[in-house]
LUMVEX-868714 format. One record per residue: residue number from 1; residue in three letters; x, y, z of N, C-alpha, C, CB in turn. Coordinates in nm, 3 decimals, decimal comma, padded with zeros to 5 digits, always signed. Atoms other than C-alpha are relative to their C-alpha. Glycine has a CB too. Layout:
<nodes>
NODE NUM ala X Y Z X Y Z X Y Z X Y Z
...
</nodes>
This chain:
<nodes>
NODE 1 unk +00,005 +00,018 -00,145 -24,380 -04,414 +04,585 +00,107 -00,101 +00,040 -00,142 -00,046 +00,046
NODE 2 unk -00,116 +00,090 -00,004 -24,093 -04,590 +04,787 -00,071 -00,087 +00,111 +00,160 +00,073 +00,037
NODE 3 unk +00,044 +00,072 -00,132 -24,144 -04,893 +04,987 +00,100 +00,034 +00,100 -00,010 -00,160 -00,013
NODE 4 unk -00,009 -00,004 -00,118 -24,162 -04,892 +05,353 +00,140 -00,045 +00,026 -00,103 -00,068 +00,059
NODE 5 unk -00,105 +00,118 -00,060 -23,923 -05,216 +05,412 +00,142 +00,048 -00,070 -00,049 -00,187 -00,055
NODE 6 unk -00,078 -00,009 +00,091 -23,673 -05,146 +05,104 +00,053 +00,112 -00,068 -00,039 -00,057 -00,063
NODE 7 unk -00,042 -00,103 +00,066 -23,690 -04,825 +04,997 +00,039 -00,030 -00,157 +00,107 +00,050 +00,079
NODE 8 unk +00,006 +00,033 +00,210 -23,718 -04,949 +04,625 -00,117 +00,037 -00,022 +00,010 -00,181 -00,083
NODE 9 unk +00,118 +00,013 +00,025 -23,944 -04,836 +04,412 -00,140 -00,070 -00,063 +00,014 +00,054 -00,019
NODE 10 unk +00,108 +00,101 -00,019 -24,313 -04,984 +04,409 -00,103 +00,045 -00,136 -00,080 +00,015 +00,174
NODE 11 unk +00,085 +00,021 +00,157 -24,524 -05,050 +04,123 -00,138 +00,009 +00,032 +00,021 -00,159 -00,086
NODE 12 unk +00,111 -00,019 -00,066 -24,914 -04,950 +04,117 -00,098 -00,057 -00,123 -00,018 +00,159 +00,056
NODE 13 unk +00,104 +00,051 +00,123 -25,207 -05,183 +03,940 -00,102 +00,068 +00,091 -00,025 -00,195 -00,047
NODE 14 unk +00,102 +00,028 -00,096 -25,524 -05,210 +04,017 -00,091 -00,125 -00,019 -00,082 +00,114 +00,006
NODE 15 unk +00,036 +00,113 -00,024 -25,711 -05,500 +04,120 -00,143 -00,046 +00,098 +00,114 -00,040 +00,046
NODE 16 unk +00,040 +00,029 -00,111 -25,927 -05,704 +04,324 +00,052 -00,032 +00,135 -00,049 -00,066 -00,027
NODE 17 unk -00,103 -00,037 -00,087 -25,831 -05,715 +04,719 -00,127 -00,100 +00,094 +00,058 +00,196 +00,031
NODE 18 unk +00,142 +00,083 -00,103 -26,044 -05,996 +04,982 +00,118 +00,109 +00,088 -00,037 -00,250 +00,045
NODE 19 unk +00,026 -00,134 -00,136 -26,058 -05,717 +05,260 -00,030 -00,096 +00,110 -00,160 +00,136 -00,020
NODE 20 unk +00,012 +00,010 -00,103 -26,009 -05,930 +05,530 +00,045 +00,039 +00,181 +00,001 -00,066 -00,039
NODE 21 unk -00,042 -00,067 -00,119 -25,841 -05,672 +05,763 -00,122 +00,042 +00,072 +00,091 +00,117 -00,028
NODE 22 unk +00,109 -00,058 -00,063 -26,182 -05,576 +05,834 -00,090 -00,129 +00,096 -00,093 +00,076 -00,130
NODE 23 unk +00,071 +00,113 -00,083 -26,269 -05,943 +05,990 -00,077 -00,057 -00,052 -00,059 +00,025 +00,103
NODE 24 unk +00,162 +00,099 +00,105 -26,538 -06,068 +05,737 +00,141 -00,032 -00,093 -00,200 +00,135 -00,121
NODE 25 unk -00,113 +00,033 +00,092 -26,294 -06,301 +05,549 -00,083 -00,022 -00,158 +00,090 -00,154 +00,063
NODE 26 unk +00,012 -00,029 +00,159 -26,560 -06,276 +05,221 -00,030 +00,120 -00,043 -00,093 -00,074 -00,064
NODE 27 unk +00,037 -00,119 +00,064 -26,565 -05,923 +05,145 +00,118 +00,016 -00,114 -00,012 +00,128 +00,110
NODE 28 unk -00,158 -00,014 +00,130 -26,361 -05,861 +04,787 -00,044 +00,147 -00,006 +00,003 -00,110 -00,209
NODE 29 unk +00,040 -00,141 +00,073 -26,342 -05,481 +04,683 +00,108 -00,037 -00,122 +00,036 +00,174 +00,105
NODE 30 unk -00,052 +00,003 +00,145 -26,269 -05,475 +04,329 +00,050 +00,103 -00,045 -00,086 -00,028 -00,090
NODE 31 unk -00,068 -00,179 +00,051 -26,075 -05,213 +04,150 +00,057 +00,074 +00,114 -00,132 +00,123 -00,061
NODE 32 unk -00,052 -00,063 -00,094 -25,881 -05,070 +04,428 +00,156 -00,018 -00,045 -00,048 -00,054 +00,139
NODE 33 unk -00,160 +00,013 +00,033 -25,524 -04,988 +04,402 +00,104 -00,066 +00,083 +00,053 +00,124 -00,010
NODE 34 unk -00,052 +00,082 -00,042 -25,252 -05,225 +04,490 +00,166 +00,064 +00,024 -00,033 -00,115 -00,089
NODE 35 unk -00,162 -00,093 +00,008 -24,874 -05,076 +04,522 +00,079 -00,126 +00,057 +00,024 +00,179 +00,125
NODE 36 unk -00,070 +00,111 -00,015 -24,622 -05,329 +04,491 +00,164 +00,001 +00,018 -00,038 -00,072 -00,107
NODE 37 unk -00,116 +00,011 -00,024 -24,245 -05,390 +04,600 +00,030 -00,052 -00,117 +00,034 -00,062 +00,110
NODE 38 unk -00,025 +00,142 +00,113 -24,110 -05,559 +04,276 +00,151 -00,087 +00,111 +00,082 +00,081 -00,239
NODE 39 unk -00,130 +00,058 -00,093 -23,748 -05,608 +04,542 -00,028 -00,073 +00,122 +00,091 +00,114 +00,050
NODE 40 unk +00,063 +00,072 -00,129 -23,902 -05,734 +04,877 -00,111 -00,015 -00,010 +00,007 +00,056 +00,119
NODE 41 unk +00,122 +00,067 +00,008 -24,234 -05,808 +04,754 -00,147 +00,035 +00,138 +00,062 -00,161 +00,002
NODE 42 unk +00,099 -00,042 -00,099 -24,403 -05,577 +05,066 -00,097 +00,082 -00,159 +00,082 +00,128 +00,167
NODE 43 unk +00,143 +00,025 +00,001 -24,801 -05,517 +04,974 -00,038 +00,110 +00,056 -00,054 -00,122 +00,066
NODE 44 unk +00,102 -00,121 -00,091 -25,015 -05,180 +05,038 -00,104 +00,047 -00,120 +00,106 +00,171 +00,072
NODE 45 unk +00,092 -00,024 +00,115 -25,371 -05,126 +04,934 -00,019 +00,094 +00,019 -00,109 -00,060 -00,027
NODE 46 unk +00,090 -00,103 +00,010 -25,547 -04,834 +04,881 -00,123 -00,006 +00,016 +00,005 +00,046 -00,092
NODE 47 unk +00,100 -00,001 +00,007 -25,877 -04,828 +05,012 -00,111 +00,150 +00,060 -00,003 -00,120 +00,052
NODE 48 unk +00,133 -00,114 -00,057 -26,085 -04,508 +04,987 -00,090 -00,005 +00,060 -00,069 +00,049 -00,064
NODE 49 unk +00,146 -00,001 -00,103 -26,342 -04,364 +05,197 +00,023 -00,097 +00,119 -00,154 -00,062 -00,088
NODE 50 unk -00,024 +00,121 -00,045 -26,269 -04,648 +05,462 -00,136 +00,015 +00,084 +00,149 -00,029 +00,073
NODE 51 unk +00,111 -00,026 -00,067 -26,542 -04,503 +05,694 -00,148 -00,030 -00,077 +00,016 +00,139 +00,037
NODE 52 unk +00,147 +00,043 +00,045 -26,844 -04,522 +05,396 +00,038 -00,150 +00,000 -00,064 +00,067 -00,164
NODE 53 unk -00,025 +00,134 +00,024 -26,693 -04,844 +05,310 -00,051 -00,113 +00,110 +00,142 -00,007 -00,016
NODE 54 unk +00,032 +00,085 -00,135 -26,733 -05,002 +05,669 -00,172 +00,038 +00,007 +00,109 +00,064 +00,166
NODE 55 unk +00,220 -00,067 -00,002 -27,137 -04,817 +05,667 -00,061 -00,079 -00,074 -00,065 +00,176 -00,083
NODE 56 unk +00,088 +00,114 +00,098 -27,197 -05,002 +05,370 +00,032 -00,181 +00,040 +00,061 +00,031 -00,190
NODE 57 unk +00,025 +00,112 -00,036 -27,104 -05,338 +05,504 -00,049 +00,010 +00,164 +00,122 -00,082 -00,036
NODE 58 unk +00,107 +00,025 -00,110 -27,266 -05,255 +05,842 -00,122 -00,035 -00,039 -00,024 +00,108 +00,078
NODE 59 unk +00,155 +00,022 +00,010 -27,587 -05,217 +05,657 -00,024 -00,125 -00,088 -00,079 +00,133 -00,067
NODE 60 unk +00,005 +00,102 +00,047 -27,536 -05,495 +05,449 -00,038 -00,158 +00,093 +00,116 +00,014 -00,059
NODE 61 unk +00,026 +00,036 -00,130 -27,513 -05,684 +05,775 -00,114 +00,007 +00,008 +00,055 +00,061 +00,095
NODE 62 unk +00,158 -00,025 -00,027 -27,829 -05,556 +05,866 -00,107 -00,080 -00,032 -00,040 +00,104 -00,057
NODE 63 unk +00,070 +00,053 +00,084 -27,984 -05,672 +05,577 +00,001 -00,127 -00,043 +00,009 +00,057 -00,077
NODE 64 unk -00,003 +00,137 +00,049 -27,915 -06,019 +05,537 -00,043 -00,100 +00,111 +00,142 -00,035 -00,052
NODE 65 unk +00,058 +00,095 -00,022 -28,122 -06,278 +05,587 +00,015 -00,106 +00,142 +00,023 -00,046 -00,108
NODE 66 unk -00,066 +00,113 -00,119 -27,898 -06,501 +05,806 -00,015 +00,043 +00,105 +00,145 -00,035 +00,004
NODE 67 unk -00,051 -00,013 -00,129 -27,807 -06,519 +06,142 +00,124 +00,044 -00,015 -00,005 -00,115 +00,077
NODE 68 unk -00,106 +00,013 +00,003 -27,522 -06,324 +06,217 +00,152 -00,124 +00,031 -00,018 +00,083 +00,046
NODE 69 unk -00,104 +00,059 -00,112 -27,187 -06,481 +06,296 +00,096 +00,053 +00,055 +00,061 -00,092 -00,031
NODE 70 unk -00,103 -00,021 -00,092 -26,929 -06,455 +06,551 +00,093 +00,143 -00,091 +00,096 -00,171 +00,026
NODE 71 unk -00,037 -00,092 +00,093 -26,741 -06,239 +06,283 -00,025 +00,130 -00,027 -00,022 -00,038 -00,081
NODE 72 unk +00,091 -00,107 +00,076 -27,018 -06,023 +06,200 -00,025 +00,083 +00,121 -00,151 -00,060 -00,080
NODE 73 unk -00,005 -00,095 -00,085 -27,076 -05,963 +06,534 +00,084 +00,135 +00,058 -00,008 -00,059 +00,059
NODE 74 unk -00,080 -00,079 -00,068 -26,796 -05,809 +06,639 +00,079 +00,126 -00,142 +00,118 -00,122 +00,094
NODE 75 unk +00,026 -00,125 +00,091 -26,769 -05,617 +06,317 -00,060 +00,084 +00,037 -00,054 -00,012 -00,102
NODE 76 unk +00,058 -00,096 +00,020 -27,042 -05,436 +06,352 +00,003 +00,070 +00,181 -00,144 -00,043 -00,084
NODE 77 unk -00,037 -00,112 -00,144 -26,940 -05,379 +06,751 +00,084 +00,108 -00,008 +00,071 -00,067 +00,119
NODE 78 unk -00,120 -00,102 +00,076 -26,634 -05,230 +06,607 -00,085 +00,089 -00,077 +00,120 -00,084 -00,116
NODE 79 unk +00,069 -00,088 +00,112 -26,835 -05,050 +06,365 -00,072 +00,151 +00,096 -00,149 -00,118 -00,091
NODE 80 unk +00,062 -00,059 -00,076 -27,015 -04,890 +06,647 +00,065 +00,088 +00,114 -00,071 -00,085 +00,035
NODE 81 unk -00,055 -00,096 -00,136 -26,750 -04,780 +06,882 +00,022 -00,042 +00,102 -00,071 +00,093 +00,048
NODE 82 unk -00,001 -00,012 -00,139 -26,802 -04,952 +07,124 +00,113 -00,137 +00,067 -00,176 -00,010 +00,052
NODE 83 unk -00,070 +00,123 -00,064 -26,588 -05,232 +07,366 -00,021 -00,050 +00,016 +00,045 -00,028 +00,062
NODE 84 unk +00,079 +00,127 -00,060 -26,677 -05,545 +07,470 -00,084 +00,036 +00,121 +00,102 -00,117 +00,048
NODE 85 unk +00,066 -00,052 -00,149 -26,791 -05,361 +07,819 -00,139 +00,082 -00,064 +00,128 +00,130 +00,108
NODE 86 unk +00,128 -00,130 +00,023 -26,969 -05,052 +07,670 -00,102 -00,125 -00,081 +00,061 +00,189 -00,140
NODE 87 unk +00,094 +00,043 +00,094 -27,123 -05,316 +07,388 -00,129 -00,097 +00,099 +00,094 -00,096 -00,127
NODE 88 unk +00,054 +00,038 -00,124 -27,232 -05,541 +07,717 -00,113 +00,055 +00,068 +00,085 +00,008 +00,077
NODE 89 unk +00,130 -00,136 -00,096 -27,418 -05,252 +07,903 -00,082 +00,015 -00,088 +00,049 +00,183 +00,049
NODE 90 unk +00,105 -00,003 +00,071 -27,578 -05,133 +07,605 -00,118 -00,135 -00,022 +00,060 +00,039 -00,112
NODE 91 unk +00,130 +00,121 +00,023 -27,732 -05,477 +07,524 -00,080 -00,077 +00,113 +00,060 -00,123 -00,078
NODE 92 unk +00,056 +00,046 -00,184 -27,836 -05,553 +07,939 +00,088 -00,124 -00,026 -00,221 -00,044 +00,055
NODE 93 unk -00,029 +00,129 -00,038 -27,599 -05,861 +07,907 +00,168 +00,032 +00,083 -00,005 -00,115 -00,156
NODE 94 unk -00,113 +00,005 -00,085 -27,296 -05,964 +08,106 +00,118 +00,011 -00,128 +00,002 -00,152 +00,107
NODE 95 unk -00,121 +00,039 +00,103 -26,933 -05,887 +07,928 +00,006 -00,162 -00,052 +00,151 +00,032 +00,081
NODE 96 unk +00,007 +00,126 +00,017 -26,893 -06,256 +07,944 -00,051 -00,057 -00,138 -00,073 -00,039 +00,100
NODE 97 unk +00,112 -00,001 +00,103 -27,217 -06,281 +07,703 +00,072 +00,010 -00,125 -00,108 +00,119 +00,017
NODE 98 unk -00,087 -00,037 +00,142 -27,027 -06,067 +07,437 +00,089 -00,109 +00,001 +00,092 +00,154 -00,006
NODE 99 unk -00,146 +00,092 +00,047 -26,702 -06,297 +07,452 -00,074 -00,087 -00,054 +00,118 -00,073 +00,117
NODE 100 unk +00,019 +00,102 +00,035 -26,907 -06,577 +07,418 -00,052 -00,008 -00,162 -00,077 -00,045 +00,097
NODE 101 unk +00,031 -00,052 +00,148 -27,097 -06,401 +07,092 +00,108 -00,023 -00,147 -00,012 +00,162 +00,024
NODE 102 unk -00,068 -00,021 +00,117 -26,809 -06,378 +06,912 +00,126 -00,052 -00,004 +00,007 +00,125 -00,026
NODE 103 unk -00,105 +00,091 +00,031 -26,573 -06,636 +06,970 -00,058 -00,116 -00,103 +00,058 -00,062 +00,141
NODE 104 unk +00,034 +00,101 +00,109 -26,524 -06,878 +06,684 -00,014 -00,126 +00,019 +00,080 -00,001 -00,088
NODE 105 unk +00,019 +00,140 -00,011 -26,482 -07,172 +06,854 -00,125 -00,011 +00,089 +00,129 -00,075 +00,059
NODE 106 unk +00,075 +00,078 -00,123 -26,807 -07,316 +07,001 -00,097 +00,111 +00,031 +00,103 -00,048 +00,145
NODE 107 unk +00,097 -00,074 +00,014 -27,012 -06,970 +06,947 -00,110 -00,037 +00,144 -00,054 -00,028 -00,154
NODE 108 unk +00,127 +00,000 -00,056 -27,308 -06,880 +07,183 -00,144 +00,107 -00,086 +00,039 +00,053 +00,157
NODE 109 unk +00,015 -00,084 +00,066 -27,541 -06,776 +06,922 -00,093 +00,132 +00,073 -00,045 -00,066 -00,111
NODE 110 unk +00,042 -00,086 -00,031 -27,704 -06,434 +06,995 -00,193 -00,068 -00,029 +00,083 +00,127 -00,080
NODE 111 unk +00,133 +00,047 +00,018 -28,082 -06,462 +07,079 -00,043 +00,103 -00,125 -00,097 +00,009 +00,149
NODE 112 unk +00,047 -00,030 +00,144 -28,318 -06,315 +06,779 -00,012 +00,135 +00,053 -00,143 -00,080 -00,074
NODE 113 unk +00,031 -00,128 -00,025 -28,410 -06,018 +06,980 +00,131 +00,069 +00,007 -00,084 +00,016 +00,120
NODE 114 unk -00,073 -00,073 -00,047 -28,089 -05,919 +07,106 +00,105 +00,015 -00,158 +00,056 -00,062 +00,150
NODE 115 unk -00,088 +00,021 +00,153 -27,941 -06,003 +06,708 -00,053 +00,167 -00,099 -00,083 -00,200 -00,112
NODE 116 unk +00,056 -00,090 +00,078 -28,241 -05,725 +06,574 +00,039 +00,144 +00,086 -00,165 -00,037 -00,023
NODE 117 unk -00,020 -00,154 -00,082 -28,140 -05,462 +06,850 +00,173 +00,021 -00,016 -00,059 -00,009 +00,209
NODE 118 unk -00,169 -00,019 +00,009 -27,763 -05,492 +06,740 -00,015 +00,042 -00,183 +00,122 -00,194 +00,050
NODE 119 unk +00,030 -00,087 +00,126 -27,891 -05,471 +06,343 -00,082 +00,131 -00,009 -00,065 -00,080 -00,086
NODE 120 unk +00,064 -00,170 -00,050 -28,107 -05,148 +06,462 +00,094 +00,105 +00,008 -00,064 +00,010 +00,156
NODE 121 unk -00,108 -00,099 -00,048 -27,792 -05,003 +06,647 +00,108 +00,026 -00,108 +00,072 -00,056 +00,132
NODE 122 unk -00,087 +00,012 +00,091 -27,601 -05,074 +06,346 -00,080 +00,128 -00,095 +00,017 -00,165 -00,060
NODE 123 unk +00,088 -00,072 +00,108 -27,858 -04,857 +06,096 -00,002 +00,122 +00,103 -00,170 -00,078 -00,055
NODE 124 unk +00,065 -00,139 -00,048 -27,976 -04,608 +06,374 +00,124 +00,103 +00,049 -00,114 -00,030 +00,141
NODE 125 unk -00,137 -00,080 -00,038 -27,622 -04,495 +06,492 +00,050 +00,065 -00,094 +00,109 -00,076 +00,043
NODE 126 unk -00,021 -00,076 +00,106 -27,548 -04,386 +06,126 -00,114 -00,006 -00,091 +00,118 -00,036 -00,062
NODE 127 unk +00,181 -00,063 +00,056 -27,852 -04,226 +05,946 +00,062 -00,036 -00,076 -00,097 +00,157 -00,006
NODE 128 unk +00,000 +00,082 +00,144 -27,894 -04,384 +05,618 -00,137 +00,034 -00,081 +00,007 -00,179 +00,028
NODE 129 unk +00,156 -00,046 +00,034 -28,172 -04,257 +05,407 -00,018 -00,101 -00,109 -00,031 +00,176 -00,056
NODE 130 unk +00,009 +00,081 +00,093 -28,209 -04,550 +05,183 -00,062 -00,140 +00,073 +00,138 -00,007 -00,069
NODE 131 unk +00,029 +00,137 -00,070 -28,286 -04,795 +05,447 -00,130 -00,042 +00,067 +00,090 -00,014 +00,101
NODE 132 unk +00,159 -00,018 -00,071 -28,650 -04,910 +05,532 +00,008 -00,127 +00,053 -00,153 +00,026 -00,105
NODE 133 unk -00,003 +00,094 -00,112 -28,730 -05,134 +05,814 -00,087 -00,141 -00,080 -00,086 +00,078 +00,158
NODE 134 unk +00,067 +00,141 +00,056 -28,954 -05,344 +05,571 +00,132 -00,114 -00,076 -00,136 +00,054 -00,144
NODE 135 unk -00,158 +00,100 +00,090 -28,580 -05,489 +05,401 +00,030 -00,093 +00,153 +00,212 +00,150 -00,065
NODE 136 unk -00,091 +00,046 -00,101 -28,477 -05,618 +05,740 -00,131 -00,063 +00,049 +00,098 +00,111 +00,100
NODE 137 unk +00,118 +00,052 -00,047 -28,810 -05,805 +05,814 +00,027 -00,156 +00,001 -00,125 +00,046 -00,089
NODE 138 unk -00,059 +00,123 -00,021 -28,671 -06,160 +05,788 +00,097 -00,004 +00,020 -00,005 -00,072 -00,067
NODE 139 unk -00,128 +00,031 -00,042 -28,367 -06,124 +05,918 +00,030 -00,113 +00,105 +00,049 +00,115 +00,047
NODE 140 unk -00,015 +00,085 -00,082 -28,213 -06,333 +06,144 -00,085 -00,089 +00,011 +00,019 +00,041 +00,091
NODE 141 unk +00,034 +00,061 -00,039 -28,422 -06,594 +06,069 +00,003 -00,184 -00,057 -00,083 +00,076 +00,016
NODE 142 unk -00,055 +00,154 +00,063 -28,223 -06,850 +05,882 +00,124 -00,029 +00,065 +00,035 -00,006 -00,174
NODE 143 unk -00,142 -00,006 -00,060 -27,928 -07,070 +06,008 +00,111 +00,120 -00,075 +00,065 -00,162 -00,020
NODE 144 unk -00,119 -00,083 -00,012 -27,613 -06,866 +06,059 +00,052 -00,037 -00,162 +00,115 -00,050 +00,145
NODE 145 unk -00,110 +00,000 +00,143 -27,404 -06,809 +05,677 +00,044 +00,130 -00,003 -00,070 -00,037 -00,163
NODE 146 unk -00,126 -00,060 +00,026 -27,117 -06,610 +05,607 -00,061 +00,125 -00,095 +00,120 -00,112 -00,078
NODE 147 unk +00,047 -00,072 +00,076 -27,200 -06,272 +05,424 +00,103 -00,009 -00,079 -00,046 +00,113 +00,040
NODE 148 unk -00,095 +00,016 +00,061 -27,043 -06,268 +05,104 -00,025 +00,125 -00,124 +00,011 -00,153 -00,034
NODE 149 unk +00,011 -00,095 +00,054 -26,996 -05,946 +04,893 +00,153 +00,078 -00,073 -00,073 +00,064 +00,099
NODE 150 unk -00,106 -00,031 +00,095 -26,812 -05,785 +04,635 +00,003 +00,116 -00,027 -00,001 -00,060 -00,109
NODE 151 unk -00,005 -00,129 +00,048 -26,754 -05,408 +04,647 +00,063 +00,083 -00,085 +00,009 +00,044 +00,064
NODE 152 unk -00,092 -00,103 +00,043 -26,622 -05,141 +04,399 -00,012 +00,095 +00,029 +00,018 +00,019 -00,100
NODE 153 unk +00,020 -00,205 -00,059 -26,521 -04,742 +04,484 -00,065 +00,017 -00,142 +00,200 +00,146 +00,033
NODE 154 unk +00,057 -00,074 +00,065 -26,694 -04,541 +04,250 +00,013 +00,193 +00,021 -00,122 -00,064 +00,022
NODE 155 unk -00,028 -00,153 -00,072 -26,677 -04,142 +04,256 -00,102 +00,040 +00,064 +00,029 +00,119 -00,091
NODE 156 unk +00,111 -00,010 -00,101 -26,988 -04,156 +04,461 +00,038 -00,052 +00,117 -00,121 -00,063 -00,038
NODE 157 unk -00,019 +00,106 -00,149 -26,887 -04,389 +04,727 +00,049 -00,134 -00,088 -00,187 -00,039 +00,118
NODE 158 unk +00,021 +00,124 -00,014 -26,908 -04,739 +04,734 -00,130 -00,075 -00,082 -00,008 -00,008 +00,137
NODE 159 unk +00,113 +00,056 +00,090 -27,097 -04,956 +04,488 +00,004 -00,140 -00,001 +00,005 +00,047 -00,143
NODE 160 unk -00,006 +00,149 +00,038 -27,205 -05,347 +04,465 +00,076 +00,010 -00,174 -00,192 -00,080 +00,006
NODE 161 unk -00,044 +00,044 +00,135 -26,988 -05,514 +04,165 -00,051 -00,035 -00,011 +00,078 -00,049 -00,048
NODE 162 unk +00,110 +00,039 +00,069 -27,228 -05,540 +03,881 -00,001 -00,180 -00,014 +00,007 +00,085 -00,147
NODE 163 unk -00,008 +00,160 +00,012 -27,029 -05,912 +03,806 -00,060 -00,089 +00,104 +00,139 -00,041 -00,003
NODE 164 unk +00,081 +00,093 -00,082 -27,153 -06,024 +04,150 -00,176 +00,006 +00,068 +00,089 -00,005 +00,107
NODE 165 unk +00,139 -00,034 +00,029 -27,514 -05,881 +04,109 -00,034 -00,117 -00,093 -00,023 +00,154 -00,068
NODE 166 unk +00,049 +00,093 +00,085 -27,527 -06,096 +03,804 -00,004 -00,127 +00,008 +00,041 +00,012 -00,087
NODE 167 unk +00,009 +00,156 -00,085 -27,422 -06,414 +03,968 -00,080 -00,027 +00,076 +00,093 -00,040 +00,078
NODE 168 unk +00,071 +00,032 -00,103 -27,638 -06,391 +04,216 -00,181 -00,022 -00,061 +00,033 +00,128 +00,117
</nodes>
């Protein structure tokens, strides 16, 4: 394959990759392919599936414990489709509201109800048959922390890395 910038050709490992184009700055996917410039040193990953990939950290979302943050929120708005307006209407609050959700500086955190009807919309907008409402029963009900997760592709989809199963 030739790079973009240089038109030299690019070298292909594979590796781990922190996936923070997606806005959660701790998501790593592991094993994904890397394609490298060795002459200008331009960078392109490979990340299959991108659509399950984003499903599985919506529901991951879902599922964790914390309080979202600012981050997470607007992930999983993105995730959903929708704009700061449409995401607004849907939840009865003022645009405003949203900005304030999901700016980093100085946060307005989301109340508990309006946090479980955004992890709902997250699960119920894409059917998931693995997901039972008893997992998501303490959610949102610890301070706000950072989700932190480590995915590999698999020829199924998307799979937790076993190494960060075992750490945990």
């Amino acid at each position: 394959m030739k790079c973009q910038e240089c038109r030299g050709e690019m070298t292909s490992r594979r590796e781990a990759h922190r996936y923070v184009e997606s806005g959660l700055p701790n998501v790593t996917l592991v094993d994904v392919e890397v394609r490298q410039c060795p002459r200008c040193g331009e960078r392109t990953v490979g990340i299959p599936r991108v659509e399950e990939l984003h499903r599985l950290l919506a529901l991951e979302l879902a599922r964790k414990p914390e309080r979202l943050l600012p981050n997470e929120i607007r992930f999983l708005r993105k995730y959903l489709g929708l704009s700061g307006v449409d995401f607004a209407e849907r939840m009865r609050v003022d645009p405003a509201t949203v900005s304030r959700w999901e700016r980093e500086q100085e946060p307005q955190p989301m109340g508990p109800q309006a946090e479980l009807l955004l992890r709902l919309m997250a699960v119920r907008d894409r059917p998931v048959s693995d997901y039972t409402e008893e997992s998501m029963e303490g959610a949102a009900r610890a301070d706000a922390a950072p989700l932190s997760v480590r995915l590999r592709p698999s020829r199924g989809g998307w799979r937790h890395d076993d190494a960060d199963r075992d750490a945990a």
